[in-house]
C-alpha positions in Angstrom: 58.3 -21.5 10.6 57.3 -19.9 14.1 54.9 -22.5 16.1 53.5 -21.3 19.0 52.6 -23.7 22.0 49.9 -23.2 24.4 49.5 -25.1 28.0 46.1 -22.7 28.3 45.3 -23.1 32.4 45.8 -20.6 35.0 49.2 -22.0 35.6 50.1 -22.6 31.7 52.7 -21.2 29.8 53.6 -20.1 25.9 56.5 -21.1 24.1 57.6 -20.2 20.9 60.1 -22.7 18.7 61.2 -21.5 15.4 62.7 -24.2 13.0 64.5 -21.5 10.2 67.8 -22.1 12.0 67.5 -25.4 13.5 64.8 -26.2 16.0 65.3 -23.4 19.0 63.2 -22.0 21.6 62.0 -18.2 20.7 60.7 -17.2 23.9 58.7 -18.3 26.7 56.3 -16.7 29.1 53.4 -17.7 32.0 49.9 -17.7 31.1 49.3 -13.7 31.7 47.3 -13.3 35.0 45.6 -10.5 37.4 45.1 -11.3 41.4 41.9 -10.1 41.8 41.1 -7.7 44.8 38.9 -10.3 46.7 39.7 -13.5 47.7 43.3 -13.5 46.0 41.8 -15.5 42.8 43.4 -15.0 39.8 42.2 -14.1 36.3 42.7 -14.0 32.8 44.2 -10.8 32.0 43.0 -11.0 28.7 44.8 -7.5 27.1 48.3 -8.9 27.7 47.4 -12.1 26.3 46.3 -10.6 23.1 49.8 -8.2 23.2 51.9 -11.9 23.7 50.3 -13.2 21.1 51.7 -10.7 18.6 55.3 -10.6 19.9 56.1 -13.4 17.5 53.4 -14.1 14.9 53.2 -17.6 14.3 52.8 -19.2 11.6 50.6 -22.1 13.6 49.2 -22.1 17.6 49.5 -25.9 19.0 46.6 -25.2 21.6 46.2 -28.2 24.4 42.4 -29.4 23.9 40.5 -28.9 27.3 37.5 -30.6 28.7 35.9 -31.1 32.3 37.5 -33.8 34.0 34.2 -35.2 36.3 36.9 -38.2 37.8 40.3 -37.8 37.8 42.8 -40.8 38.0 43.1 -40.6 41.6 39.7 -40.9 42.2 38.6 -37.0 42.4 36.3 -35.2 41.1 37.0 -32.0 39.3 34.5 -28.9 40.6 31.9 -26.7 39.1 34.4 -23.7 39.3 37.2 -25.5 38.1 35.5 -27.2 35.1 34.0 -23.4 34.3 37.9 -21.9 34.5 39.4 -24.2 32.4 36.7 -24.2 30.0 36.8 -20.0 30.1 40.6 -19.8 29.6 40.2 -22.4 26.4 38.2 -20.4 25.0 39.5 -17.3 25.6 42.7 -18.5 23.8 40.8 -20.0 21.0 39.5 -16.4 20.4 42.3 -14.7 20.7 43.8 -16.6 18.1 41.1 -17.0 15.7 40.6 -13.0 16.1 44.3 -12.9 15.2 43.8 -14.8 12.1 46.6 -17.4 12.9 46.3 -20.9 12.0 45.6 -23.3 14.9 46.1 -26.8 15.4 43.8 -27.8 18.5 45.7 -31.5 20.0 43.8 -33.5 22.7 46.7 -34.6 25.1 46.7 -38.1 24.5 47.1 -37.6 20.6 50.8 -35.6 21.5 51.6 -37.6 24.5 51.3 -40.8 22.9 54.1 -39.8 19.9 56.4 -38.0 21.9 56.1 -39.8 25.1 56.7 -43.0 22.8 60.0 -45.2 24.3 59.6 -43.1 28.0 58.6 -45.5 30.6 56.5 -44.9 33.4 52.9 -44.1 34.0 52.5 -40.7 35.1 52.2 -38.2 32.1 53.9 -34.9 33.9 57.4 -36.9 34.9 57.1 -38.3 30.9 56.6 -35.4 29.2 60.1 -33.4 31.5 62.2 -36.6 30.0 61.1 -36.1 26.6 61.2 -32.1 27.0 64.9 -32.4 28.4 65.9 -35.2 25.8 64.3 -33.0 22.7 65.8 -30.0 24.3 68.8 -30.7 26.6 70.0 -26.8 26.6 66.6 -25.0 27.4 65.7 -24.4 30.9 62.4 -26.2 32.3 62.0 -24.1 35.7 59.8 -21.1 35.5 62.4 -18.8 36.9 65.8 -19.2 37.7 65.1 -19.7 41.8 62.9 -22.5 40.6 64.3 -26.1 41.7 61.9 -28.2 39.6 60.7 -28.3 35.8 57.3 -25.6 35.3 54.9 -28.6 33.9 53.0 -25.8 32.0 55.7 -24.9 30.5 57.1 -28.5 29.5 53.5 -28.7 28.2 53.8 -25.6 26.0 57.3 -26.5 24.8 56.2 -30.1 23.6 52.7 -29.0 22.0 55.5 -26.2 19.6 57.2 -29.3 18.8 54.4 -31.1 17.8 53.4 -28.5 15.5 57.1 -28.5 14.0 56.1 -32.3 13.4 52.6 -31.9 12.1 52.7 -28.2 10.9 49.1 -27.9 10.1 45.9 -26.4 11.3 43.2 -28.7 11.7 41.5 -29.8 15.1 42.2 -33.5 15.9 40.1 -35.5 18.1 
């Protein structure tokens, strides 16, 4: 079984684990993205996240449910812009996949944060998920690139949404 994992912001990642030979990572790759001419932003480059898609073709997508975040739990408030990007880019991946005909297991981040951040102290949900990532996968590397000096949180994301479709291994959208 291939299971494909999804952090779906501007800064997420895929990762692919495949379980035929023992659990190991496939591949892993940023979020595909274009700088726009003005203003620097970047975008969805939605072509190459469609080609991705088919370099491995899973057998399920674990995609990170998003929503609009109105307070945050340091007090701030997410903006208009913000709230319509990360809604965009959800969606965008939740076509692409469902165009592609591959089965998808949509996971709110509490549901896979509270099993696989279960026995990890602390509060903060970005340091718990790199200690369960490095303890689930001591040999894989959690930088984005080798000049990197801390763990890519999109792609520790990613990596821990694959293995909770190892765990769960079926499409269905949870709450």
């Amino acid at each position: 079984m291939i299971v494909l994992g999804i952090d779906p912001g501007k800064d997420g990642y895929m990762v692919w684990l495949g379980d035929r030979f023992g659990q190991h990572v496939l591949n892993s790759v940023q979020t595909p993205m274009l700088s726009a001419a003005s203003g620097g932003k970047r975008e969805y480059y939605v072509a190459e996240m469609w080609q991705r898609l088919r370099w491995y073709i899973a057998d399920l997508v674990v995609l990170e449910k998003q929503q609009a975040m109105p307070k945050s739990l340091h007090g701030r408030t997410q903006g208009t812009a913000s709230s319509f990007s990360t809604g965009y880019g959800y969606g965008l991946w939740v076509g692409l996949i469902t165009a592609m005909d591959i089965p998808l297991l949509i996971v709110h981040p509490r549901t896979w944060q509270k099993e696989l951040h279960r026995d990890i102290p602390g509060d903060d949900p970005k340091a718990r998920s790199i200690i369960a990532a490095g303890r689930l996968y001591p040999g894989v590397d959690l930088r984005a690139t080798g000049r990197c000096t801390k763990p890519h949180t999109g792609k520790v994301d990613a990596l821990l949404l694959a293995h909770y479709g190892l765990l769960h291994g079926t499409a269905k959208e949870t709450p």
